[in-house]
N, C-alpha and C positions, 0 to 999 in steps of 0.2 A: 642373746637379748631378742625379745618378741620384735619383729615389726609394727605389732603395735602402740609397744611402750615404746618406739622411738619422739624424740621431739620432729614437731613438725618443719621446724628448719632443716633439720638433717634429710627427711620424708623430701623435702621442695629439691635440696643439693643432689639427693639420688636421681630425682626425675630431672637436675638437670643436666644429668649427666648422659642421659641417654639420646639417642639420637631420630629416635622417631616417634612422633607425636603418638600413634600406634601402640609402641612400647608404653610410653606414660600414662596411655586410656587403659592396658592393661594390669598396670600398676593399680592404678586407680580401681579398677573392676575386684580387687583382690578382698575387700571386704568394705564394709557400710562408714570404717572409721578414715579408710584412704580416700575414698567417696569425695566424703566433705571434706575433706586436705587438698585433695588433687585436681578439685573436675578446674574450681578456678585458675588455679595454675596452670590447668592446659589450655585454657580458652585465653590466657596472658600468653602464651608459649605459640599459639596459632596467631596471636595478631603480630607477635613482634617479628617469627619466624617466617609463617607461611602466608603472609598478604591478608591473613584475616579470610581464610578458603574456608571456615565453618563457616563464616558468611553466607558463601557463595553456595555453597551444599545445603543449606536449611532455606535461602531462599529459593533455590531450586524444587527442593524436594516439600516446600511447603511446612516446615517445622518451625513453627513460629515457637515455639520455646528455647529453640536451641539458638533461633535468631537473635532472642531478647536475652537469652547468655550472653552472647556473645558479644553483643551491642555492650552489653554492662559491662563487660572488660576491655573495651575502646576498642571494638572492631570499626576498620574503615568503611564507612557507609557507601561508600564511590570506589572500592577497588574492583579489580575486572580481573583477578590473578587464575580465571576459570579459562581452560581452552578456547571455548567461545566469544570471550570476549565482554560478555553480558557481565553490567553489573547486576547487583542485587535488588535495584528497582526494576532493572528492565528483565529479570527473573520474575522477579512478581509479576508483572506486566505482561511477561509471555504467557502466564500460566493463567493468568484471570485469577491471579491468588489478591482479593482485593485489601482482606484483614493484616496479609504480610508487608503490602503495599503502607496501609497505613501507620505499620509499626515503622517503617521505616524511613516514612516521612514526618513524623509526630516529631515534635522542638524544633521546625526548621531542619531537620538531617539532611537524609539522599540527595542531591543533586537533581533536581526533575528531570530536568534538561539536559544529563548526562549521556553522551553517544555509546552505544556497545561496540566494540574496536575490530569485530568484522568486517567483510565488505560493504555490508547494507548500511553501516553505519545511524542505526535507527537507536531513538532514544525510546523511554516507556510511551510516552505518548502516542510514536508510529507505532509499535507492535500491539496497542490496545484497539489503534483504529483499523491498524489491518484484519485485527482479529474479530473485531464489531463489538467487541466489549462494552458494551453501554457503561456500565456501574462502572468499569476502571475509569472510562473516561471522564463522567462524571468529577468522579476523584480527582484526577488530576486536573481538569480545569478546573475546580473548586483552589486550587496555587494559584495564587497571582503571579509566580513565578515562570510559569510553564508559558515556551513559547510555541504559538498553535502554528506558525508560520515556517518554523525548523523540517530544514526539506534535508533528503539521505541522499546518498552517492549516485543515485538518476536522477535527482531533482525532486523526488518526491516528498509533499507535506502529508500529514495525517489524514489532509482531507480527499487529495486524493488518492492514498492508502487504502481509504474507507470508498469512496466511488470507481476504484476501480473493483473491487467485490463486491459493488453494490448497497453496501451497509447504509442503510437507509436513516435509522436512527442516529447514527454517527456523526454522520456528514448533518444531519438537522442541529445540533449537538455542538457542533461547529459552526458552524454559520450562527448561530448564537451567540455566540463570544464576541461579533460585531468587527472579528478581524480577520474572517476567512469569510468572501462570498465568490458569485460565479465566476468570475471575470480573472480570480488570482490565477495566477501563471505558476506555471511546473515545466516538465523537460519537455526541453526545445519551444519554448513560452506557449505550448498548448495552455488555454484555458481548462477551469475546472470544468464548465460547461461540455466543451468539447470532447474532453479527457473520459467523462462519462458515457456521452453517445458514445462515443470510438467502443468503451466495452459492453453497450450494449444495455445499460441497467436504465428501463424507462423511469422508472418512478424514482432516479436520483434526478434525473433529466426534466422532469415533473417537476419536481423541488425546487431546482433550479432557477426553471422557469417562473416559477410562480413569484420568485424575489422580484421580480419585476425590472433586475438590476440587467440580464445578461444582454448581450453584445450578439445578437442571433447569428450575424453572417462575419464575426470577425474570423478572420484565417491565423493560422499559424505560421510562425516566422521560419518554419523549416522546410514544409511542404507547399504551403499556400493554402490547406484545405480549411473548413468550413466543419462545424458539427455534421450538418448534412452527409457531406462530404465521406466522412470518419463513418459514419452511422452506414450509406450506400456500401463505402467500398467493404466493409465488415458481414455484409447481409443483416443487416439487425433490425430486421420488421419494423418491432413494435416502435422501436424507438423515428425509425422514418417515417413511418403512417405519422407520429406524434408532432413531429417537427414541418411534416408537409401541413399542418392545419395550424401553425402557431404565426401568428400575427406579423407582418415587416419579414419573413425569411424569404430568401431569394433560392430560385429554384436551380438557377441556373449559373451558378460563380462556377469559375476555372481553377483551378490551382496552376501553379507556378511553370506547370507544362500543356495550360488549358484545359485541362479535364476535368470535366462536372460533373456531379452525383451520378447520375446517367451513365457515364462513361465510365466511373469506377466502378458501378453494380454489374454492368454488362459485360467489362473485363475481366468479375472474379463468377460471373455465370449464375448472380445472385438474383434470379427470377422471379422473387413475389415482390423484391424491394422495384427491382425494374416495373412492375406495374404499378408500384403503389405511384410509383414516378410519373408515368406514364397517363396516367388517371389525373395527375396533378397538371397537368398541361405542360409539362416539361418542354424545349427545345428538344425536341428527335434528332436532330442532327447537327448539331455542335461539333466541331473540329478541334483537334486538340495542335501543340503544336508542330508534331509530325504528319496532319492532314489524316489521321483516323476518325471517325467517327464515331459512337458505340456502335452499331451497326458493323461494322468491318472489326471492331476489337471483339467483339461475339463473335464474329464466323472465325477471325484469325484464332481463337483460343476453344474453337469447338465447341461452342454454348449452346446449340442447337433450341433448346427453348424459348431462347434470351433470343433470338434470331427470328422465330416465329412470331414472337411476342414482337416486336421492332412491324416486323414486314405485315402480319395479318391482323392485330390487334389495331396498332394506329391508321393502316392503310397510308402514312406519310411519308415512310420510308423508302428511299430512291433503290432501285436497284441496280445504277449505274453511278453509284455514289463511289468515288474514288479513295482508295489511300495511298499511305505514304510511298508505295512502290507505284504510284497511278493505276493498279489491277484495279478492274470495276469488281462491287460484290458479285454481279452475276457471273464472272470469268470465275471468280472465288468457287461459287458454289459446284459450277459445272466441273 
């Protein structure tokens, strides 16, 4: 008897006898009449057996045909059965596949807010703001279900996923939504404000500002620092030049060990930020609370620039200014 005159109940009982999905696509590959007998059978046979992994391979690889097979024979729209972890939105979401996104979200489906079971534990929202994905993100706040606040395994939310690579549109994108502005907190309650200087991106810092909402000198509950602060000890020019001309900021806060913008630029040997400092009428000689000074943290860390910059630039710098061993700088230098 031809395989093709068989009846197609007996065609479904062969294939379900075999043991890998693989064999039954082969089955099927055998001619145009097992085709149409078999492909649905396999896409029933991957959801009940394999977690629904065409899923997870067509959102991957971008196959929105094979996704919308597969959907049609009750693939789980939330399973994660892929090494990574990712489901099939946060597939789409990584790849900026946005048309697959929406197949997958259309009648209330996907889970928006679903976590991929790595360590980073990011849903599609984080991986489209880390990615700067404007259009995804669009998409997804466009859910009233999507929540913009959902931070991953360092505490991070989308928005500062997106300010800390700078994604400028992102982060505007968000703060739109009316539920993310500067002041929210992320790890170790750094604000977003802050969290932005620290990496340096002006024009999220800009944005920031301009909300009219931020908290310019509030400190972190881990360090004690200051956006200043983050922005000095990091070297990040632009972003210091930016914040030394912003209205209410204090030039001179300590953190939690007394050390001021000053004292962290000059301890990582960061020379153009120490002058913008310097220009700004900084305290020069601020003590921290082991009795260093910048002056003495530049000579003790070999800053040499940072040190001419201190002693000839301001002219205000002691040279019998003591630290924490009582050595004067000038014993230092000799």
């Amino acid at each position: 008897m031809s395989l093709l005159s068989l009846p197609i109940e007996l065609v479904h009982l062969i294939a379900s006898l075999l043991d890998r999905e693989a064999d039954i696509n082969s089955l099927a590959q055998t001619n145009n009449l097992n085709y149409t007998r078999l492909n649905g059978f396999l896409y029933q046979r991957n959801v009940q057996v394999s977690e629904s992994s065409a899923l997870i391979w067509a959102a991957n690889h971008g196959r929105k045909n094979t996704a919308d097979l597969s959907l049609r024979h009750g693939a789980n729209r939330d399973t994660t059965c892929s090494r990574l972890g990712l489901t099939p939105l946060c597939w789409a979401a990584h790849n900026g596949d946005v048309p697959m996104a929406v197949l997958l979200l259309q009648n209330g489906g996907a889970n928006i807010n679903a976590r991929c079971s790595d360590s980073r534990r990011w849903t599609p929202l984080s991986f489209a703001a880390a990615q700067g994905n404007e259009d995804m993100v669009r998409l997804l706040l466009a859910d009233e279900r999507v929540d913009v606040e959902t931070k991953d395994s360092r505490g991070l939310s989308p928005a500062f996923l997106a300010a800390s690579k700078g994604h400028l549109a992102v982060v505007k994108l968000l703060l739109e939504t009316g539920r993310v502005n500067a002041n929210s907190e992320g790890p170790h309650g750094q604000t977003l404000f802050s969290w932005a200087a620290r990496w340096g991106h002006a024009a999220v810092v800009a944005t920031l500002l301009a909300t009219g909402s931020v908290v310019v000198n509030s400190r972190d509950p881990q360090f004690g620092r200051t956006a200043l602060a983050w922005a000095s000890l990091h070297g990040h020019e632009t972003v210091v030049r930016l914040l030394v001309g912003t209205k209410g900021i204090d030039l001179n806060v300590g953190d939690f060990t007394d050390r001021t913008p000053l004292h962290l630029a000059a301890w990582k040997g960061h020379a153009a930020v120490v002058a913008l400092l310097l220009k700004s009428r900084v305290d020069v000689q601020p003590k921290d609370d082991g009795g260093l000074t910048p002056l003495s943290m530049a000579l003790r860390w070999g800053h040499g620039l940072v040190v001419e910059l201190l002693l000839q630039e301001t002219g205000e710098a002691d040279v019998n200014t003591r630290g924490e061993d009582s050595s004067t700088l000038y014993k230092g230098i000799m």
